[in-house]
N, C-alpha and C positions, 0 to 999 in steps of 0.2 A: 244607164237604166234599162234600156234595151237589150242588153247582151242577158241583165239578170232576168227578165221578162222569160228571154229563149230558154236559158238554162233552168227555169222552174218549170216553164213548159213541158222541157227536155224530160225533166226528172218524175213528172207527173203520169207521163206518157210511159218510161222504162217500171215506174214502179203498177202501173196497168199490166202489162207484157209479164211482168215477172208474176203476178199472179195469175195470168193466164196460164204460163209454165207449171207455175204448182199444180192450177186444175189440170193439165195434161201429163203431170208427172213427166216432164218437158226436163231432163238434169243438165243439159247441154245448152239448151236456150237460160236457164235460171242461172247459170254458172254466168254464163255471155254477158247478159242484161244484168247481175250484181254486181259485177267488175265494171261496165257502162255506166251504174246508178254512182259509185262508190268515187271514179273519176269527175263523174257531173259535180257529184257533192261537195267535193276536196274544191274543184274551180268556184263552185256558187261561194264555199267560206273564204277563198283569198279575194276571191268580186267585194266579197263584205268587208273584209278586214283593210283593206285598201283604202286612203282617207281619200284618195283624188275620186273615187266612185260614189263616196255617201254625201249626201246631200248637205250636212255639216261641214264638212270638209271642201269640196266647191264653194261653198257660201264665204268660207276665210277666204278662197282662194281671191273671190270675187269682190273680197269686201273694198276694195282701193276702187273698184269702179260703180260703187253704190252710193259710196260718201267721200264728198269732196270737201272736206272740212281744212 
């Protein structure tokens, strides 16, 4: 839950920078930080897609130590 925290962080802050780039007409920093946002994103959707990350998924994991039936 914490790696996804960072990486939305990550992605809040590149996608800040890169409109700073456009107001500087910055093509070199916009180019940099679109390719940085683009890697972030791709990591934050396999963080998602992953059952051991989502909170559904732990809870199967976990469910033999919730109930001792």
């Amino acid at each position: 839950m914490r790696r996804k925290a960072e990486v939305i962080t990550k992605i809040s802050l590149l996608k800040q920078k890169i409109d700073q780039c456009l107001d500087d007409r910055d093509r070199e920093g916009f180019i940099r930080f679109s390719h940085e946002l683009k890697v972030c994103q791709r990591y934050l959707g396999t963080l998602m897609k992953n059952p051991q990350n989502r909170l559904k998924g732990q809870l199967e994991q976990n469910r033999d130590k919730f109930f001792h039936f």
